[in-house]
VOGU-3710 file (C-alpha; in Angstrom, 3 decimals, decimal comma):
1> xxxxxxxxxx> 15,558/-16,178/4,809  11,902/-15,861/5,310  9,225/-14,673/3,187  5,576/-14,433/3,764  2,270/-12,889/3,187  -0,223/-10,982/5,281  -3,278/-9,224/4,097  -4,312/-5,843/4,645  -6,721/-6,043/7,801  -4,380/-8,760/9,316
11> xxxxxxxxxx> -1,574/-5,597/8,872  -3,234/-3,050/10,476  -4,014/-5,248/13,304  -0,251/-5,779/13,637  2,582/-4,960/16,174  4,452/-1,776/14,576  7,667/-2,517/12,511  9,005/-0,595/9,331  6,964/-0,679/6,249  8,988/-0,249/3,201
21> xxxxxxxxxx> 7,132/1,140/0,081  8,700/0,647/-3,234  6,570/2,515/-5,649  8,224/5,443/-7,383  8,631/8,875/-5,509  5,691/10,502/-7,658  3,389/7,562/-6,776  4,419/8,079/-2,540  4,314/11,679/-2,741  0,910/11,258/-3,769
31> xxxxxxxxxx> -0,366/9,484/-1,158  1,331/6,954/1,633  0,951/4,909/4,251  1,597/6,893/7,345  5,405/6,189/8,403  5,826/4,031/5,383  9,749/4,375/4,115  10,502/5,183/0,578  12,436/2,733/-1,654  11,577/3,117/-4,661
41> xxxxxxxxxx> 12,547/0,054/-7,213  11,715/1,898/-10,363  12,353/6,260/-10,766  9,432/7,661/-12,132  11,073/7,648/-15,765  11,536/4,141/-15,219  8,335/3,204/-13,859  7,004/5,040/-17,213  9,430/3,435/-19,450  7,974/-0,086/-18,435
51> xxxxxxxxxx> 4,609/0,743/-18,813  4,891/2,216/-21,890  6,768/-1,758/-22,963  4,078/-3,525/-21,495  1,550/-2,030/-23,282  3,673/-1,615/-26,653  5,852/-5,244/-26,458  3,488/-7,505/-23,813  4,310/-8,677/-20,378  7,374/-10,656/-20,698
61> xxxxxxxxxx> 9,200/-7,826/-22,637  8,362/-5,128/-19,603  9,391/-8,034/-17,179  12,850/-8,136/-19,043  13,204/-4,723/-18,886  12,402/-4,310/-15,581  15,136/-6,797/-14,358  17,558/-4,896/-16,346  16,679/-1,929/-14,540  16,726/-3,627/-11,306
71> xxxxxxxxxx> 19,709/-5,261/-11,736  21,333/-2,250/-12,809  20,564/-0,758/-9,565  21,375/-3,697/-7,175  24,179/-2,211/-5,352  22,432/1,171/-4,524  18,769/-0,838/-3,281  21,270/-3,370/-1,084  22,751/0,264/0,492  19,288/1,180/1,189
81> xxxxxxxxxx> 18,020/-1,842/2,762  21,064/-1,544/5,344  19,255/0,893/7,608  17,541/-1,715/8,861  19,056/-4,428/11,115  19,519/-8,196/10,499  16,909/-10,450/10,968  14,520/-7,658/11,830  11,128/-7,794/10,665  9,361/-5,532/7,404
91> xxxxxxxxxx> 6,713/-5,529/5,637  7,164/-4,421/1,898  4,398/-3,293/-0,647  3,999/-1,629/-4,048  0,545/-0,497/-5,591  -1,088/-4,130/-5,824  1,136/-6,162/-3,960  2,283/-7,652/-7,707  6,010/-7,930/-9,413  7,923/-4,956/-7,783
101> xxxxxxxxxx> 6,576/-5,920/-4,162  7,754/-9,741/-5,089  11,305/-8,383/-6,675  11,710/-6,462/-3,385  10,650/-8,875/-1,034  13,226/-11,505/-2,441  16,198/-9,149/-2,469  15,414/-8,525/1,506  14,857/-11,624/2,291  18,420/-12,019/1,056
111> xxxxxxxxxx> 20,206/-9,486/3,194  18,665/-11,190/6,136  15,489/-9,654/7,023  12,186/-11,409/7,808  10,081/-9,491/5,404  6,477/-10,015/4,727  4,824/-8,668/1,355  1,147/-7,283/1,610  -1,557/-8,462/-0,278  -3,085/-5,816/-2,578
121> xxxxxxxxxx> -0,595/-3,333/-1,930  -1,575/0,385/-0,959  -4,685/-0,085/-3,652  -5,983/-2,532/-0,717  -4,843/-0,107/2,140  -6,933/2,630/0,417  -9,652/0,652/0,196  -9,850/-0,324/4,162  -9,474/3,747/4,220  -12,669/4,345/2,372
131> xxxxxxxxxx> -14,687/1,242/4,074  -13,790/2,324/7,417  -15,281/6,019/7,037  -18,665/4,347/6,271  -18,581/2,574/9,671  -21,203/4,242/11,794  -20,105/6,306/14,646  -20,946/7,800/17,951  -20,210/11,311/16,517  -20,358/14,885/17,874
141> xxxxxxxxxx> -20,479/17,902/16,378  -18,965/20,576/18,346  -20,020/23,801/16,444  -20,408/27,719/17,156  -19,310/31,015/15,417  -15,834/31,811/14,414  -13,630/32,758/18,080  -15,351/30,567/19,986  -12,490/28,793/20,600  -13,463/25,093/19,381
151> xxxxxxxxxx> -10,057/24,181/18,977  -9,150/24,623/22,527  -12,339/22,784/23,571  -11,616/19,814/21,561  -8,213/19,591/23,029  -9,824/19,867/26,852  -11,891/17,225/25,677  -8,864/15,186/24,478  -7,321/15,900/27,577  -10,276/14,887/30,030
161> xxxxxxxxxx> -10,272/11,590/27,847  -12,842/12,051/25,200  -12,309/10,798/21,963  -11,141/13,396/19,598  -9,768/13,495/16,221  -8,866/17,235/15,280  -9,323/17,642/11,706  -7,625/21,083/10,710  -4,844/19,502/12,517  -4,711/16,831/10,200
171> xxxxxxxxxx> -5,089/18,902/6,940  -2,578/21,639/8,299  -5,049/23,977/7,699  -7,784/26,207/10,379  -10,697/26,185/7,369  -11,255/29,734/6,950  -9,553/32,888/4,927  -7,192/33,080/7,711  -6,732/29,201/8,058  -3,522/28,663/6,065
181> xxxxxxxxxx> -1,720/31,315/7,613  1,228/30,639/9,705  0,612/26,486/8,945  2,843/24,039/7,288  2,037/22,903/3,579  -1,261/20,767/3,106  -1,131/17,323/2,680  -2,593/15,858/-0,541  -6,361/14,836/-0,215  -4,860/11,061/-0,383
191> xxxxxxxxxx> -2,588/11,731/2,165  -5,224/13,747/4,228  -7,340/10,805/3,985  -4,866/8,102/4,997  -3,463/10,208/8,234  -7,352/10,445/8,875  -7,365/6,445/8,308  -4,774/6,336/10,938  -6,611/7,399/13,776  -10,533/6,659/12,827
201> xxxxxxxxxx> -9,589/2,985/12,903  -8,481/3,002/16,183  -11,774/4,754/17,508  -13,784/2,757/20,188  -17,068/2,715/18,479  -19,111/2,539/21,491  -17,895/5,876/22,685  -18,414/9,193/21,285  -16,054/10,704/18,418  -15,289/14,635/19,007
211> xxxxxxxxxx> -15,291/16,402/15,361  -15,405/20,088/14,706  -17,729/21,742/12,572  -16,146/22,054/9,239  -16,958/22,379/5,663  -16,469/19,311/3,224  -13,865/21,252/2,354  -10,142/22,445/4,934  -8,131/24,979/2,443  -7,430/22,540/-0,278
221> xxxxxxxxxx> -8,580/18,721/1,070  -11,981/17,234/1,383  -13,209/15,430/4,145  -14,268/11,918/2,289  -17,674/11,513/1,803  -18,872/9,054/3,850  -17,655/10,584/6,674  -19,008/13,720/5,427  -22,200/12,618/5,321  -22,101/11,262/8,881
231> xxxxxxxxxx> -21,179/14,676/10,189  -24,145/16,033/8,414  -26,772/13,899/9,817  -25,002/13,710/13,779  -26,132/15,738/16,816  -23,822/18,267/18,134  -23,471/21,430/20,238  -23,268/24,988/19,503  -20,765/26,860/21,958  -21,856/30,498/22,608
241> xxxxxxxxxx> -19,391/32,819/23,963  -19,525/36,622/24,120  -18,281/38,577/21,433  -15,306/40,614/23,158  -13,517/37,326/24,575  -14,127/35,434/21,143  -12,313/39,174/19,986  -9,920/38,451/22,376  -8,783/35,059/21,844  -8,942/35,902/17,888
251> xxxxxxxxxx> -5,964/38,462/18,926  -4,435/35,957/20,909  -4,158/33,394/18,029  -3,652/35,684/15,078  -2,530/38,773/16,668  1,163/38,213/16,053  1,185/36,867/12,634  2,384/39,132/9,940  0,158/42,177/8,735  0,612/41,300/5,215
261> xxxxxxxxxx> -0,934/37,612/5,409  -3,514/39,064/7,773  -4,572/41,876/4,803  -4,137/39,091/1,966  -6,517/36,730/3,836  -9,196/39,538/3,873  -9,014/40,253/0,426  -9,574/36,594/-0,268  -13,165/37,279/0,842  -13,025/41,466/-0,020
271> xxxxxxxxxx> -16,073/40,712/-2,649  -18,613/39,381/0,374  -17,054/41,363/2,967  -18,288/44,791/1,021  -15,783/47,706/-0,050  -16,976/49,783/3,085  -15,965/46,855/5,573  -13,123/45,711/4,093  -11,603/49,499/3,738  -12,384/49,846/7,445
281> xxxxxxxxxx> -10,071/46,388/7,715  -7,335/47,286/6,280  -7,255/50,339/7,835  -7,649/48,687/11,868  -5,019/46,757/10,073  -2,508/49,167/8,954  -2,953/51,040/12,184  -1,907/47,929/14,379  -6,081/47,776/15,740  -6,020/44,046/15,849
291> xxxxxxxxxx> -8,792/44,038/17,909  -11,411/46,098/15,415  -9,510/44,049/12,620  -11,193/41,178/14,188  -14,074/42,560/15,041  -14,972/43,417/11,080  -13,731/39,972/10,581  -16,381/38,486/12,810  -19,064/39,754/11,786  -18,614/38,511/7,747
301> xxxxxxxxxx> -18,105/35,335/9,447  -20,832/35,363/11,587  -23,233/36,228/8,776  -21,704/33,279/6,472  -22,077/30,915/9,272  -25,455/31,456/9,355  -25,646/31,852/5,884  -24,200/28,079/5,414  -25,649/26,418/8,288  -29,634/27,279/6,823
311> xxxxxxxxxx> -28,553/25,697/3,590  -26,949/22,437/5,256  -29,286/19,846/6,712  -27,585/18,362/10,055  -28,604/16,731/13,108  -30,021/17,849/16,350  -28,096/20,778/17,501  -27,901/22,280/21,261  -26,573/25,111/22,703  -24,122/25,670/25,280
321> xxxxxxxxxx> -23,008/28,512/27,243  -19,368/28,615/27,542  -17,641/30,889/30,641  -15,634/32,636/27,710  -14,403/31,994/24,269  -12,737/28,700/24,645  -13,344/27,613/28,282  -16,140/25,393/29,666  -16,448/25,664/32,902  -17,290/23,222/33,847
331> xxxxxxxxxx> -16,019/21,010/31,256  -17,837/17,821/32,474  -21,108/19,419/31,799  -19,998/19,411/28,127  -19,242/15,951/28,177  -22,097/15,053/29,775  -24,032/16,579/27,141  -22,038/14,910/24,129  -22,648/11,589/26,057  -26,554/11,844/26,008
341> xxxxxx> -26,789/13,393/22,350  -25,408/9,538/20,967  -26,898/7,731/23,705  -29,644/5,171/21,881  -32,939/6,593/21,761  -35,419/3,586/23,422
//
């Protein structure tokens, strides 16, 4: 039986191996590490229950009572712990790395597993989170009008070996009207922010990082501030495409999606699109016009963009003519370019 301690950067620097999480469910459906399993020593009744003593009876009294609760529960924790093999390695935390973590990292220890308890808990995992967003990057800021087809550049990019993190991928969301349409439920902001975590610390940061344009806000998660603020103040380039392929790769990527979210997504923004416009929608709509659909569509966005982008102080921007919506040809010329907006100025 072996039991030991590691603290949170010495974690995230280590070889993979489960990581078992025994807060309540409320507490991990909150917010988790990513890939962190579930066992939760207290229900969220429970967890509320012992609160409640320690703050009514003292410590020792919500100690009792959670060993009673525990014990109570023995059999059912043991059954959970036997998904994982003998003598193979964990690492176990609660919120602060305090008495549930300990409870739960001596009841492992006993059914043979080398588990290791981490200091601070998620509290100290969140807090790497938040530090590491304030680390200064290399970052660039691909921008351009809605259709342009950023998404598909960014995974080119990816592809051709840039650094790339793709953000609406992350929040489950494409940061418009239309965005949540045809995506799978958000992620809490927590959760948003540690998937984020997950990638941004393994970022080289003596290479440039790949970020689309984006509000602070994706559908219903912020981007944290710190990072926020470094997209503000970073260089980055605006892709230009003409209008009828950015029409056409619209149709290609919302095209088939049903009429109903497509008419409920205009609404959403009915007030700044105008009556006139947005009657002239629904009706390209209703008669299967995807194409003029879109085309109404682009230009409220196109007027917001530029609407938001002379209210938002950023960094050096340059354009860059893309062959059509979505496709740089050739692509290394838009590396190139990304390269020399971070390179140090002497």
């Amino acid at each position: 039986m072996i039991s030991e301690t590691i603290d949170i950067q010495d974690y995230l620097k280590s070889p993979s191996r489960p990581t078992i999480d025994v807060r309540s469910p409320a507490e991990f459906a909150a917010g988790h590490i990513p890939d962190a399993v579930n066992i939760p020593l207290f229900s969220d009744s429970e967890r509320a229950e012992v609160g409640i003593a320690y703050k009514n009876r003292g410590r020792n009294h919500a100690i009792g009572l959670g060993l009673r609760l525990v014990g109570e529960k023995a059999d059912a924790l043991l059954q959970s712990l036997s998904q994982f093999d003998e003598g193979q390695g964990v690492f176990i935390h609660c919120w602060r790395g305090g008495m549930r973590s300990e409870a739960f990292n001596w009841l492992a220890c006993r059914t043979g597993l080398v588990a290791t308890r981490i200091l601070g808990g998620y509290k100290a995992f969140r807090r790497a989170a938040h530090q590491s967003f304030a680390e200064p990057m290399k970052i660039v800021i691909l921008s351009g009008y809605t259709g342009v087809g950023k998404t598909v550049l960014l995974q080119d990019l990816k592809a051709a070996g840039e650094q790339v993190i793709d953000l609406e991928s992350l929040a489950c969301h494409r940061g418009s009207a239309f965005g949540g349409i045809g995506q799978p439920p958000q992620p809490t902001v927590e959760q948003f922010e540690n998937d984020l975590f997950t990638r941004w610390r393994l970022l080289d940061t003596s290479r440039p990082v790949w970020l689309e344009d984006e509000s602070q806000s994706i559908g219903r998660v912020n981007l944290p501030l710190p990072l926020w603020n470094q997209m503000r103040a970073a260089p980055g380039i605006f892709a230009e495409a003409d209008r009828e392929s950015r029409i056409e790769l619209l149709v290609r990527e919302y095209g088939d999606l049903p009429s109903e979210a497509l008419g409920d997504a205009i609404g959403r923004v009915k007030k700044r699109l105008g009556g006139l416009r947005y009657q002239q929608a629904m009706a390209a709509l209703e008669d299967k016009q995807i194409a003029e659909f879109a085309d109404i569509a682009l230009r409220y966005y196109d007027d917001a963009y530029n609407t938001a982008s002379q209210k938002r102080p950023r960094g050096n921007l340059i354009k860059f003519a893309l062959a059509e919506a979505g496709v740089a040809d050739p692509l290394a010329d838009l590396r190139v370019l990304g390269h020399e907006l971070v390179k140090p100025k002497h």
